[in-house]
N, CA, C and O atoms as a Maestro MAE file, in Angstrom:
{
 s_m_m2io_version
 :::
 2.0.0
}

f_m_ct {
 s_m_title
 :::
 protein
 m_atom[324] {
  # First column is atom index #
  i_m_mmod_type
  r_m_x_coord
  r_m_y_coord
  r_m_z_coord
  i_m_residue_number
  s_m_chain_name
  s_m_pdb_residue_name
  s_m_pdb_atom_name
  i_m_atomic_number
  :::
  1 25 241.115 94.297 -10.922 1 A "UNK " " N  " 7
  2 3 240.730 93.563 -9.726 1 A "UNK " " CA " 6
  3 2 239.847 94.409 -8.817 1 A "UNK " " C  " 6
  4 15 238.978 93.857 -8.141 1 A "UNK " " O  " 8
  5 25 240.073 95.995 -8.766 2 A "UNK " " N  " 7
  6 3 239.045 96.884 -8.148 2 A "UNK " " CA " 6
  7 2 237.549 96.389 -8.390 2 A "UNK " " C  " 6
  8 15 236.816 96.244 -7.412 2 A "UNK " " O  " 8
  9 25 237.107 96.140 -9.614 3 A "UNK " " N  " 7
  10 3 235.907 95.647 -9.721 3 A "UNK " " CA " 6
  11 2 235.327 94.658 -9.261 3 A "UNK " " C  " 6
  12 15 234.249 94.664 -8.667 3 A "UNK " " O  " 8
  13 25 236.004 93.743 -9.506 4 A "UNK " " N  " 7
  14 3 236.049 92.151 -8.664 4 A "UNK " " CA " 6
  15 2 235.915 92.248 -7.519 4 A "UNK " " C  " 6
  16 15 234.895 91.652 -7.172 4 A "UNK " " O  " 8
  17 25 236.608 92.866 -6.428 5 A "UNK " " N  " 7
  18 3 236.721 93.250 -5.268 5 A "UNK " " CA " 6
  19 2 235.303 93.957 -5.227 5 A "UNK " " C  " 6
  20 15 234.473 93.054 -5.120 5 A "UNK " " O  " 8
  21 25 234.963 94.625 -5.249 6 A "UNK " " N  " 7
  22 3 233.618 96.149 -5.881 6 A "UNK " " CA " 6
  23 2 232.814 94.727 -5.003 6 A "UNK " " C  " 6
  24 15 232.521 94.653 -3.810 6 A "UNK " " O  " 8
  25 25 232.570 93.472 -6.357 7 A "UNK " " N  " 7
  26 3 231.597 92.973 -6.988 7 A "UNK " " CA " 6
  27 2 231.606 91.829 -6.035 7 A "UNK " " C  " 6
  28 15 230.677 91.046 -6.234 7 A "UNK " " O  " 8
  29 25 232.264 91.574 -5.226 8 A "UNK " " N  " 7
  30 3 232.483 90.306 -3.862 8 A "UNK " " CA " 6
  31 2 232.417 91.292 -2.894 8 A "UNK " " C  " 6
  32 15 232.084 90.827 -1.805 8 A "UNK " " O  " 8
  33 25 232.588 92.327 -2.896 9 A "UNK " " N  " 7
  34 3 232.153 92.958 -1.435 9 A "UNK " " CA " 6
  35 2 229.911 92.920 -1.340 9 A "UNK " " C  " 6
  36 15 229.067 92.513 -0.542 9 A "UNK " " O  " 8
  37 25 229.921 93.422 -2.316 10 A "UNK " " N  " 7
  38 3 228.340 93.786 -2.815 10 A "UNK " " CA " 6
  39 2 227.805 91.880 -2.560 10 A "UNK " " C  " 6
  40 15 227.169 91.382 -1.631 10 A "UNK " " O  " 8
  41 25 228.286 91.348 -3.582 11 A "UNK " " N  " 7
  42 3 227.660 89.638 -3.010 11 A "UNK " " CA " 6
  43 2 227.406 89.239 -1.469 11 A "UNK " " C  " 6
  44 15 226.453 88.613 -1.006 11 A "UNK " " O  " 8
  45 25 228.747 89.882 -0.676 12 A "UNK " " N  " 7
  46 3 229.108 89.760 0.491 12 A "UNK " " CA " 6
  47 2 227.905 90.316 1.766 12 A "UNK " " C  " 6
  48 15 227.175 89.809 2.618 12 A "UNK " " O  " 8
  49 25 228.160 91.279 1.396 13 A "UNK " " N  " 7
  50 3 226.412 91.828 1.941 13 A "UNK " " CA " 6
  51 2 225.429 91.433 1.185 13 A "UNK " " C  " 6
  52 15 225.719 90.250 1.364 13 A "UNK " " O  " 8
  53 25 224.707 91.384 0.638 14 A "UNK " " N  " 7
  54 3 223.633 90.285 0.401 14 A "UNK " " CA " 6
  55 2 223.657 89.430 0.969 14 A "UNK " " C  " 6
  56 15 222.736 89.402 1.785 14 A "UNK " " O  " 8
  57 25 224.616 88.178 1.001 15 A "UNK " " N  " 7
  58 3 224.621 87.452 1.553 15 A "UNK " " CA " 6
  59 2 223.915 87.670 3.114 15 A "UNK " " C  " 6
  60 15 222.788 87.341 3.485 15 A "UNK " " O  " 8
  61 25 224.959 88.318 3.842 16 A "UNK " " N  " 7
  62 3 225.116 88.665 4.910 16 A "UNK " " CA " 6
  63 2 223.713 89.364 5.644 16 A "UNK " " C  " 6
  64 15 223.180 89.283 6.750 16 A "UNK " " O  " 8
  65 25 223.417 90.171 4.231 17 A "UNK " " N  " 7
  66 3 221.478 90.601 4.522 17 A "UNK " " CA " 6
  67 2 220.831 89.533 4.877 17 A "UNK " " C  " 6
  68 15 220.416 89.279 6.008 17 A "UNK " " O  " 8
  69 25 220.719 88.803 3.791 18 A "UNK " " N  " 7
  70 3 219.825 87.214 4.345 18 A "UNK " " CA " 6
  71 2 219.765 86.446 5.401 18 A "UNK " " C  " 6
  72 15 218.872 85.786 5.932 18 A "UNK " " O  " 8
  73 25 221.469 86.754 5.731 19 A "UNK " " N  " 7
  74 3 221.451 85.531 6.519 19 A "UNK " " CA " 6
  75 2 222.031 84.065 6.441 19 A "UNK " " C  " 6
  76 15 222.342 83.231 7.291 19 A "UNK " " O  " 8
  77 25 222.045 84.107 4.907 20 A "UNK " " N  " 7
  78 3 222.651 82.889 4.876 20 A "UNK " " CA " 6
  79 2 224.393 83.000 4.696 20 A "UNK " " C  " 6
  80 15 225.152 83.499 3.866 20 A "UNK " " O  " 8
  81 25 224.512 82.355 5.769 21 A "UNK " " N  " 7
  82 3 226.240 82.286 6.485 21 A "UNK " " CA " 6
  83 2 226.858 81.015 5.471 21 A "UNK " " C  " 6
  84 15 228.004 80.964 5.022 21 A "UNK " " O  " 8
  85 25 226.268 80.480 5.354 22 A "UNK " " N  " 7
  86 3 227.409 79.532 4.393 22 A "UNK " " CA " 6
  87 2 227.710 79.817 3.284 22 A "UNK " " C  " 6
  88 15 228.722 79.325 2.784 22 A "UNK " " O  " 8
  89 25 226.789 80.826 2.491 23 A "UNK " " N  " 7
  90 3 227.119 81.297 1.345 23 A "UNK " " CA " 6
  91 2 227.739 82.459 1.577 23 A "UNK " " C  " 6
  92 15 228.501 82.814 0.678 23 A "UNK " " O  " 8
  93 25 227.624 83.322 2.722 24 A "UNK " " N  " 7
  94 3 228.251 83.823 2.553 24 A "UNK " " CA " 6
  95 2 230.129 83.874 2.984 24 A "UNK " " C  " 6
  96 15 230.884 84.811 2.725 24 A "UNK " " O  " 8
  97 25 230.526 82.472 3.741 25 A "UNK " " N  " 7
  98 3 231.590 81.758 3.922 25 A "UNK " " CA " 6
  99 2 232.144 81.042 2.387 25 A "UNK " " C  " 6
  100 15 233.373 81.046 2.328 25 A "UNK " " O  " 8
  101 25 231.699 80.649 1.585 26 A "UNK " " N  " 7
  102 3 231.856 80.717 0.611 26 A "UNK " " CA " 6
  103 2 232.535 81.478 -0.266 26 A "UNK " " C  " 6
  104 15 233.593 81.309 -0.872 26 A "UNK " " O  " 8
  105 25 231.293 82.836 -0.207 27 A "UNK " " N  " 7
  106 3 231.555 84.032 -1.314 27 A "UNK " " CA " 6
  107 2 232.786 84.820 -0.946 27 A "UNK " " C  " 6
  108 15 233.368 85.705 -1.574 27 A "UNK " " O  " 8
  109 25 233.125 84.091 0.634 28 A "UNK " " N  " 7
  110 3 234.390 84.952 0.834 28 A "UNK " " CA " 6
  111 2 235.915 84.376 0.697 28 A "UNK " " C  " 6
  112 15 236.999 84.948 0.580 28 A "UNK " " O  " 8
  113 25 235.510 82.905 0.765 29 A "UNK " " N  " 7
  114 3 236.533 81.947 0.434 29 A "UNK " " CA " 6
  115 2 236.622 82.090 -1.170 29 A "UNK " " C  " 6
  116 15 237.436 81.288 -1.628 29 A "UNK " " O  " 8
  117 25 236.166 82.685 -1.890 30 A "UNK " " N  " 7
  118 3 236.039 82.358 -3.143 30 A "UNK " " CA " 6
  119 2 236.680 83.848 -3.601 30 A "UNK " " C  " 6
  120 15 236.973 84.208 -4.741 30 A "UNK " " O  " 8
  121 25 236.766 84.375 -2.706 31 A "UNK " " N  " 7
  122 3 237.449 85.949 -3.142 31 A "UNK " " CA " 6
  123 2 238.693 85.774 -2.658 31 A "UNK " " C  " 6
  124 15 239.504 86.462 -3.279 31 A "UNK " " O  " 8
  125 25 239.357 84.870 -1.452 32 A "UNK " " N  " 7
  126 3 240.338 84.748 -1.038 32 A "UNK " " CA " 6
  127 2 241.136 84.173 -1.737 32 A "UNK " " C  " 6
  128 15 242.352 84.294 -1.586 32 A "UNK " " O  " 8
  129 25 240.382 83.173 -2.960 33 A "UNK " " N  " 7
  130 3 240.845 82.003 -3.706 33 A "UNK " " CA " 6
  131 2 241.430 83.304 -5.164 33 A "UNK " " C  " 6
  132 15 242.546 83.401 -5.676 33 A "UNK " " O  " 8
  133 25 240.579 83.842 -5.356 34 A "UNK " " N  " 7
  134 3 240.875 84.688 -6.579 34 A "UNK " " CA " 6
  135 2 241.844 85.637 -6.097 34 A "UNK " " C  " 6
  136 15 243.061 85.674 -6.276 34 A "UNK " " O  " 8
  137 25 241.168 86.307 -5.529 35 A "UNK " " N  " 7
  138 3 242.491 87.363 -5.031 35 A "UNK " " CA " 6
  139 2 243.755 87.317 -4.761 35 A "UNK " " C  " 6
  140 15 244.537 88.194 -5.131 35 A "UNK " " O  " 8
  141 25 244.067 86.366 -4.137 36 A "UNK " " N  " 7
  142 3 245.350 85.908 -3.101 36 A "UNK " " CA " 6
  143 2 245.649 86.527 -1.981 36 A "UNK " " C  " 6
  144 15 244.909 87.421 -1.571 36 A "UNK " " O  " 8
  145 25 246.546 86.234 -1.440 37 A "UNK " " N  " 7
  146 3 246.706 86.345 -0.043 37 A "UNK " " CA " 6
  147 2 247.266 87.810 -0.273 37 A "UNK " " C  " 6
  148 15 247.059 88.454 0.755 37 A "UNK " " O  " 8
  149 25 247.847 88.514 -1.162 38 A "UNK " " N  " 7
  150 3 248.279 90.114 -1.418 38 A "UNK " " CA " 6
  151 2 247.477 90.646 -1.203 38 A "UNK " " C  " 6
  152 15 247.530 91.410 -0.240 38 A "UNK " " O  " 8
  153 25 246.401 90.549 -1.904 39 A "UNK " " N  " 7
  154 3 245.146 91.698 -1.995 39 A "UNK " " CA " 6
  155 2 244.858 92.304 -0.446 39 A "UNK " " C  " 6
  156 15 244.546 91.669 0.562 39 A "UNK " " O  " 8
  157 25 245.040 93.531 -0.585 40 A "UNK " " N  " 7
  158 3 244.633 94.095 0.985 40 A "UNK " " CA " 6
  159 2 243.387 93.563 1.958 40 A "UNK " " C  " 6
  160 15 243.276 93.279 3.151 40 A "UNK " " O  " 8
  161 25 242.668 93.579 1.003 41 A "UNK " " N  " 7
  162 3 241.304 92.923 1.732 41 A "UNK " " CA " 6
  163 2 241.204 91.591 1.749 41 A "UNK " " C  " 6
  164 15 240.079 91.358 2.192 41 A "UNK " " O  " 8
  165 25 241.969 90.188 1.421 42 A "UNK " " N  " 7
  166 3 242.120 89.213 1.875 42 A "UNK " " CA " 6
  167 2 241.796 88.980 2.808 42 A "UNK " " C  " 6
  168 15 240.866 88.203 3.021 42 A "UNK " " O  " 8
  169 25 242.803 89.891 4.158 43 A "UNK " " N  " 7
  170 3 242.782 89.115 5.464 43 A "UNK " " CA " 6
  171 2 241.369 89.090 5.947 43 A "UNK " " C  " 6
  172 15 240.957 87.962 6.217 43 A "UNK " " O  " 8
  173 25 240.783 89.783 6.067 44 A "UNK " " N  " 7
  174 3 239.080 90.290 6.304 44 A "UNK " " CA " 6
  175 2 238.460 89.521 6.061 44 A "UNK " " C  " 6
  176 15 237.651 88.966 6.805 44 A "UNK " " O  " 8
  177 25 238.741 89.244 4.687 45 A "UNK " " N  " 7
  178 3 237.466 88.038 4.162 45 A "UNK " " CA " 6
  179 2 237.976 87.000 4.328 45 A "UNK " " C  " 6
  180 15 237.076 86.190 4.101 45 A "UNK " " O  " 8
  181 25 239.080 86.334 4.649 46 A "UNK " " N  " 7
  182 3 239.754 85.448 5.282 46 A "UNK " " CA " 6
  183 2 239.360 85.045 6.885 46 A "UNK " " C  " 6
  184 15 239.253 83.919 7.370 46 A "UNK " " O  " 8
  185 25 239.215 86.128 7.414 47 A "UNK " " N  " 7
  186 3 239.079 85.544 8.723 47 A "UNK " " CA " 6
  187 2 237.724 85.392 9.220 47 A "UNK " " C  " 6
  188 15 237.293 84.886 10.257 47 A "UNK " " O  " 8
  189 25 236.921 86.178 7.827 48 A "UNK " " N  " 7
  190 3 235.321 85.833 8.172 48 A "UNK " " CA " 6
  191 2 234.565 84.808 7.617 48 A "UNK " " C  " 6
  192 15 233.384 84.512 7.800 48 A "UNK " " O  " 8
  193 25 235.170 84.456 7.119 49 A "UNK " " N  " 7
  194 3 235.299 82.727 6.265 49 A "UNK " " CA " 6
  195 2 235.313 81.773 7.213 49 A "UNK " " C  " 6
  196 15 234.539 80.845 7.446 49 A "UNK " " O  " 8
  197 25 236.969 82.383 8.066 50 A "UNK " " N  " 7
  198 3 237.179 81.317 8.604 50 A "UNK " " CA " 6
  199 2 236.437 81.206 10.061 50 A "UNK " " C  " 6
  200 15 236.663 80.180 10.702 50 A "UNK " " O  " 8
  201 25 235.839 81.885 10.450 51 A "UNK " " N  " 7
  202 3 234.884 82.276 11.633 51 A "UNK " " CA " 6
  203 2 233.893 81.260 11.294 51 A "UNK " " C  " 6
  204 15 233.709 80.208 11.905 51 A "UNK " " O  " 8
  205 25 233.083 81.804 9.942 52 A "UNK " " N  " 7
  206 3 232.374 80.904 9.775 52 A "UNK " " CA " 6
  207 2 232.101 79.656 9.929 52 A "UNK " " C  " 6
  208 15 231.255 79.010 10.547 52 A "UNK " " O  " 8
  209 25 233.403 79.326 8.920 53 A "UNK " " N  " 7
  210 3 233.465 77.841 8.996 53 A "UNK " " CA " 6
  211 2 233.943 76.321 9.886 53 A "UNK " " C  " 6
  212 15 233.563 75.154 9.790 53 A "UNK " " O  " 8
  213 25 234.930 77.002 10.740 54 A "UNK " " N  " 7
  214 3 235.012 76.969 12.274 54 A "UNK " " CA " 6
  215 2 233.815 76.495 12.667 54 A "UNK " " C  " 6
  216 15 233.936 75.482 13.356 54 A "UNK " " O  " 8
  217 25 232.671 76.854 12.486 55 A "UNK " " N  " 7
  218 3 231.676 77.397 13.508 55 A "UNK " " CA " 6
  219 2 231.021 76.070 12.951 55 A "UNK " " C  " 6
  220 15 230.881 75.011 13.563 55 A "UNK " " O  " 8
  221 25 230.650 76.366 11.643 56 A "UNK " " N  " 7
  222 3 230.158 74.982 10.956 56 A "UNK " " CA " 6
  223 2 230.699 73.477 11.060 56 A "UNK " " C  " 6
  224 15 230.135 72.404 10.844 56 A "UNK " " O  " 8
  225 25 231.967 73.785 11.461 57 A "UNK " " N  " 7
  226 3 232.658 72.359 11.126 57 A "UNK " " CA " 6
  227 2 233.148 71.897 9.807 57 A "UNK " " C  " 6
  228 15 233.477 70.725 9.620 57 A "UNK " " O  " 8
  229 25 233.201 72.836 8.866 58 A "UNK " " N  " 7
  230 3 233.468 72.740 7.647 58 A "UNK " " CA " 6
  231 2 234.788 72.716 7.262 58 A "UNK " " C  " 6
  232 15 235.259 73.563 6.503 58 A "UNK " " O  " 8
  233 25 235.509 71.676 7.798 59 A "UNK " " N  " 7
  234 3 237.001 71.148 7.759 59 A "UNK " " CA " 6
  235 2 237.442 71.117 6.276 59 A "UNK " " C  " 6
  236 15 238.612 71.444 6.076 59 A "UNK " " O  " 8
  237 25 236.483 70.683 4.916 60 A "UNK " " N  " 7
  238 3 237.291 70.666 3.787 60 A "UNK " " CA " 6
  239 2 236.955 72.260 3.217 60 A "UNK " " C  " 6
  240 15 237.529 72.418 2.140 60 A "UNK " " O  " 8
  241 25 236.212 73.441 3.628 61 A "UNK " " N  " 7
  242 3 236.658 74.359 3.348 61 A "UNK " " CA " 6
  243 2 237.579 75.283 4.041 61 A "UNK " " C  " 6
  244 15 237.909 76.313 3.452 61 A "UNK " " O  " 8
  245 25 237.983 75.060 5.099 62 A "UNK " " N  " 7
  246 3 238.854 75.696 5.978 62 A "UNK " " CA " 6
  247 2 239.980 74.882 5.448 62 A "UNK " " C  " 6
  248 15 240.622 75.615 4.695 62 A "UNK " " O  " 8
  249 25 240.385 73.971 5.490 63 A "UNK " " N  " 7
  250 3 241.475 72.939 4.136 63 A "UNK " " CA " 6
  251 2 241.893 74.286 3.144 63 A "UNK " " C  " 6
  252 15 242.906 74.965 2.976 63 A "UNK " " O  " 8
  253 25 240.737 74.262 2.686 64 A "UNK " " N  " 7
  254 3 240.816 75.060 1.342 64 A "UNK " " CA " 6
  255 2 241.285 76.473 1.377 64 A "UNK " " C  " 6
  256 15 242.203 76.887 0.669 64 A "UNK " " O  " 8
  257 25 240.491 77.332 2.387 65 A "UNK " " N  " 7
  258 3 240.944 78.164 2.915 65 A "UNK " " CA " 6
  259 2 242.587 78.577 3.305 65 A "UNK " " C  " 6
  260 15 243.217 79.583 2.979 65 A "UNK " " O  " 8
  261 25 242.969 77.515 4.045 66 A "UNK " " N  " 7
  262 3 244.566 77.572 4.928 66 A "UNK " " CA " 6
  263 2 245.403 77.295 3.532 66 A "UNK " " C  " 6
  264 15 246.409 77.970 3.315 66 A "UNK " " O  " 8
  265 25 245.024 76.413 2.702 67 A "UNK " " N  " 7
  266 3 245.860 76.465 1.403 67 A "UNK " " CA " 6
  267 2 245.977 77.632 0.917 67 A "UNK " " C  " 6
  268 15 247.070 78.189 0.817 67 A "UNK " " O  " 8
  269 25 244.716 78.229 0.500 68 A "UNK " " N  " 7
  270 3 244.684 79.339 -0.495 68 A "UNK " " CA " 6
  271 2 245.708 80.716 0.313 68 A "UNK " " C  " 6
  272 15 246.429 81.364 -0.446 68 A "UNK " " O  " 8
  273 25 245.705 80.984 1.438 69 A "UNK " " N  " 7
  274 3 246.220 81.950 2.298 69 A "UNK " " CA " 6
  275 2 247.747 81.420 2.343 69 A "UNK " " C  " 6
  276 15 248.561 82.343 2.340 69 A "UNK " " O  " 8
  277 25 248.256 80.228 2.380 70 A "UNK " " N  " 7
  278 3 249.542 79.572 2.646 70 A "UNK " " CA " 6
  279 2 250.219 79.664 0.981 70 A "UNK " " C  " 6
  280 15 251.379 79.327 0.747 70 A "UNK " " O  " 8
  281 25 249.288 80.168 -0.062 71 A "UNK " " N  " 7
  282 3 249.691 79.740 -1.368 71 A "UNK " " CA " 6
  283 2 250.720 81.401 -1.258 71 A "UNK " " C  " 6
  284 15 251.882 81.259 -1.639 71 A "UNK " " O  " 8
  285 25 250.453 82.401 -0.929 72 A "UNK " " N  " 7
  286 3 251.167 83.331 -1.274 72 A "UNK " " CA " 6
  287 2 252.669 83.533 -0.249 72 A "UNK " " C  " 6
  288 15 253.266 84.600 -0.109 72 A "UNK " " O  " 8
  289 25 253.129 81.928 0.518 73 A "UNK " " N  " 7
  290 3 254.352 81.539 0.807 73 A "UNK " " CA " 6
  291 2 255.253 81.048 0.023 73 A "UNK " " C  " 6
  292 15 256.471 80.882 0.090 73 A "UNK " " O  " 8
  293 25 254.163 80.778 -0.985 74 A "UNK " " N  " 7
  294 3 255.124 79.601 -1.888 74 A "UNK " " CA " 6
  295 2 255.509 80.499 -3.188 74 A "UNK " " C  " 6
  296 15 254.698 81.257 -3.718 74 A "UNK " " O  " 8
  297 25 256.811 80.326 -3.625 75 A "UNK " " N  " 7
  298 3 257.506 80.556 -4.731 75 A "UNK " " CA " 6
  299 2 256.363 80.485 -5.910 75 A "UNK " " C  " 6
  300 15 255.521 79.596 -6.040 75 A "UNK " " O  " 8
  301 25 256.596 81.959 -6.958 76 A "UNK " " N  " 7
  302 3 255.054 81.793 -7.665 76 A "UNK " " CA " 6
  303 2 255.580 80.756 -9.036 76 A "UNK " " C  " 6
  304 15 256.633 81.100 -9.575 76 A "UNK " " O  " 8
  305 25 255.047 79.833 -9.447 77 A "UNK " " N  " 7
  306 3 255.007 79.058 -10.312 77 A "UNK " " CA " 6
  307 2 255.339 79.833 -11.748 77 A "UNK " " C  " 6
  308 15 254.349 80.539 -11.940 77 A "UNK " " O  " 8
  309 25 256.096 79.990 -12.635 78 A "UNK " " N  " 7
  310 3 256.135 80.579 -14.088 78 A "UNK " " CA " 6
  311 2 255.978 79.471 -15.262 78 A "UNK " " C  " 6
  312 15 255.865 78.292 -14.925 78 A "UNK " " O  " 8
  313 25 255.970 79.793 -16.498 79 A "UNK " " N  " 7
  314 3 256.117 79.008 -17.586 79 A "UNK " " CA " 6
  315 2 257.492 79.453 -17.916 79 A "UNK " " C  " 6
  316 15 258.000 80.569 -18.031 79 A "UNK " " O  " 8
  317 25 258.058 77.925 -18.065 80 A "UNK " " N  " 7
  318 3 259.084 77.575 -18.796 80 A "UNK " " CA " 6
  319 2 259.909 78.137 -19.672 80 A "UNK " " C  " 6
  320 15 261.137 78.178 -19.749 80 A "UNK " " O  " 8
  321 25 258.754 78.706 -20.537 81 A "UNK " " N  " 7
  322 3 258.810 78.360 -22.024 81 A "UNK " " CA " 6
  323 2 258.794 80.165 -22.234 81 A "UNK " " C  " 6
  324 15 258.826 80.655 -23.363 81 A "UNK " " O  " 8
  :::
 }
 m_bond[323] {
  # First column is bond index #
  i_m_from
  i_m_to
  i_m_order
  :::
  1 1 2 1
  2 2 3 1
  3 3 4 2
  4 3 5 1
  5 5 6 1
  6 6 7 1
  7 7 8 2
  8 7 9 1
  9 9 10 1
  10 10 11 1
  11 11 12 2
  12 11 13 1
  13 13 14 1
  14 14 15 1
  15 15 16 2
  16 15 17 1
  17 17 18 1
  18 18 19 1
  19 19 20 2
  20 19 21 1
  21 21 22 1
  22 22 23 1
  23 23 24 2
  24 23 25 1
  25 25 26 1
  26 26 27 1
  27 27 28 2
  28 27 29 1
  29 29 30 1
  30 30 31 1
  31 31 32 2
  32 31 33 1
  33 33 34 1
  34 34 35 1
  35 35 36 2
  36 35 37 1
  37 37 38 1
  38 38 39 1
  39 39 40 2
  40 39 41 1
  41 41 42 1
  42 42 43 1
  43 43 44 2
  44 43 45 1
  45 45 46 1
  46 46 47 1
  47 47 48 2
  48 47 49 1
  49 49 50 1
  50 50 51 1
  51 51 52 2
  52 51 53 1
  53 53 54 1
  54 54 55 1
  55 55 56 2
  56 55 57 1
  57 57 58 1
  58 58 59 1
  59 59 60 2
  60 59 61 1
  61 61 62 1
  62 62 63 1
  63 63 64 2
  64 63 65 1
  65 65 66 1
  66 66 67 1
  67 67 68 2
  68 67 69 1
  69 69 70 1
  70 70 71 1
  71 71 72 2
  72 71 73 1
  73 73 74 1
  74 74 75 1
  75 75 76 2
  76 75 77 1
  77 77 78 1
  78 78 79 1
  79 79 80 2
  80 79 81 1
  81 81 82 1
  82 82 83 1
  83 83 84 2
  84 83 85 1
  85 85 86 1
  86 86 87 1
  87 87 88 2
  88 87 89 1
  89 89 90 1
  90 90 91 1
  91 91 92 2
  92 91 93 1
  93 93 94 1
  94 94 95 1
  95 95 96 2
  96 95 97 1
  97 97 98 1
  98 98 99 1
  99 99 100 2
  100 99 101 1
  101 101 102 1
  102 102 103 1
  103 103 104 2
  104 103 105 1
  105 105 106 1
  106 106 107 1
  107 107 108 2
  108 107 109 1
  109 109 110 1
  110 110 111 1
  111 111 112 2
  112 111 113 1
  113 113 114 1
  114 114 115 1
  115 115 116 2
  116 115 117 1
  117 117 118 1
  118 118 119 1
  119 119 120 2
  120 119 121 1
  121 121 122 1
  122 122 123 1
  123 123 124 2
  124 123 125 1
  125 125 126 1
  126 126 127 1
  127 127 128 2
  128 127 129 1
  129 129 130 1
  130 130 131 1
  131 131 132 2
  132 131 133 1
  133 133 134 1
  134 134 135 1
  135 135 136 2
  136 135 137 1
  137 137 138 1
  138 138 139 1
  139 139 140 2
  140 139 141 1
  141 141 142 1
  142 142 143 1
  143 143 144 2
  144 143 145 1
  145 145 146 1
  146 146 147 1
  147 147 148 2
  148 147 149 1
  149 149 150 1
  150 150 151 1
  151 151 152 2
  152 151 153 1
  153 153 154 1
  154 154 155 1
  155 155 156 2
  156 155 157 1
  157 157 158 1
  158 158 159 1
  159 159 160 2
  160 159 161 1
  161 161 162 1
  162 162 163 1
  163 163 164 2
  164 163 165 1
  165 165 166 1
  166 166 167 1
  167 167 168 2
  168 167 169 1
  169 169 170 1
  170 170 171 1
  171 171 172 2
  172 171 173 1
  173 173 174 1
  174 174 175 1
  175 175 176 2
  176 175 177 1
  177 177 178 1
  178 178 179 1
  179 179 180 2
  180 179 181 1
  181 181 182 1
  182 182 183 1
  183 183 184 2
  184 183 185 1
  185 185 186 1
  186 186 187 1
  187 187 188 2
  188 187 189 1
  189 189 190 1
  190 190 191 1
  191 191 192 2
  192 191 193 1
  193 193 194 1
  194 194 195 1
  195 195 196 2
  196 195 197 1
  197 197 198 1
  198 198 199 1
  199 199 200 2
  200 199 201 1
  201 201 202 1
  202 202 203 1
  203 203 204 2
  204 203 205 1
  205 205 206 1
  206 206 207 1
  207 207 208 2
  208 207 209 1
  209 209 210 1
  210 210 211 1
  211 211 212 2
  212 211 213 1
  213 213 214 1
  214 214 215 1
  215 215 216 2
  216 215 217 1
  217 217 218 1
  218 218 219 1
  219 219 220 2
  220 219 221 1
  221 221 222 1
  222 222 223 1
  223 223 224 2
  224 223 225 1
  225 225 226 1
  226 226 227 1
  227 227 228 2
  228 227 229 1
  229 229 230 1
  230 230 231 1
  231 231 232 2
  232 231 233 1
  233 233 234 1
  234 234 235 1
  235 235 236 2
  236 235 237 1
  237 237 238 1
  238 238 239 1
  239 239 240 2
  240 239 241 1
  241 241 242 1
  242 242 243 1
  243 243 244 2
  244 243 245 1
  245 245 246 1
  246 246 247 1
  247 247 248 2
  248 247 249 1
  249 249 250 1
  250 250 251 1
  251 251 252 2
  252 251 253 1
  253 253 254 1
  254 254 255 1
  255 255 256 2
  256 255 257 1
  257 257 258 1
  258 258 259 1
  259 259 260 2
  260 259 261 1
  261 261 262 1
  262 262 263 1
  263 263 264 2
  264 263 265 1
  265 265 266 1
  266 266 267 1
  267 267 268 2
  268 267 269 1
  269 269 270 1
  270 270 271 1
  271 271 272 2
  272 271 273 1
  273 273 274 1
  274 274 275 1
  275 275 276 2
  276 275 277 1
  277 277 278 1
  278 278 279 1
  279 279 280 2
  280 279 281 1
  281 281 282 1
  282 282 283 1
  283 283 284 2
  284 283 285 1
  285 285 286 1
  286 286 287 1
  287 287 288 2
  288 287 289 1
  289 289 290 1
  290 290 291 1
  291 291 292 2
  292 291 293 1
  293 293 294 1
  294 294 295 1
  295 295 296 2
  296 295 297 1
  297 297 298 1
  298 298 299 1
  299 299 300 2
  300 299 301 1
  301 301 302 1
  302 302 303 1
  303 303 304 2
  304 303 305 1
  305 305 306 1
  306 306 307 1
  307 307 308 2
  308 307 309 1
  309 309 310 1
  310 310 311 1
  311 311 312 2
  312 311 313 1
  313 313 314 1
  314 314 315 1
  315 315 316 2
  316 315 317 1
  317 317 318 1
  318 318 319 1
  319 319 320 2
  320 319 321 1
  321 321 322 1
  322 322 323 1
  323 323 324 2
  :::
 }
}
């Protein structure tokens, strides 16, 4: 996951070079989504997501967001079998 992390921080700035804020609200919701709410650096990219999207009005990714952060409350799902 170090790499992954590595490799969404690096997207993250780019983004953030450009300018373009929705992708980069995105690229961070999308690390929050993979990662989970454990990963140390979650909260960070969590709350700069959610800054973002706040800002935008982007209610079904902040949805998405408050799920993905609320998912590491919930009892983790196993197989059965």
């Amino acid at each position: 996951m170090d790499e992954a992390a590595r490799s969404f921080r690096e997207a993250a700035e780019g983004w953030r070079e450009l300018g373009t804020v929705f992708d980069l609200a995105l690229c961070r919701l999308d690390f929050v989504i993979l990662a989970g709410p454990g990963h140390p650096e979650t909260p960070a990219a969590a709350e700069e997501a959610r800054e973002i999207l706040t800002r935008l009005r982007a209610k079904p990714f902040l949805e998405r967001l408050e799920a993905a952060m609320a998912a590491g409350d919930a009892p983790e799902i196993g197989a059965t079998r």
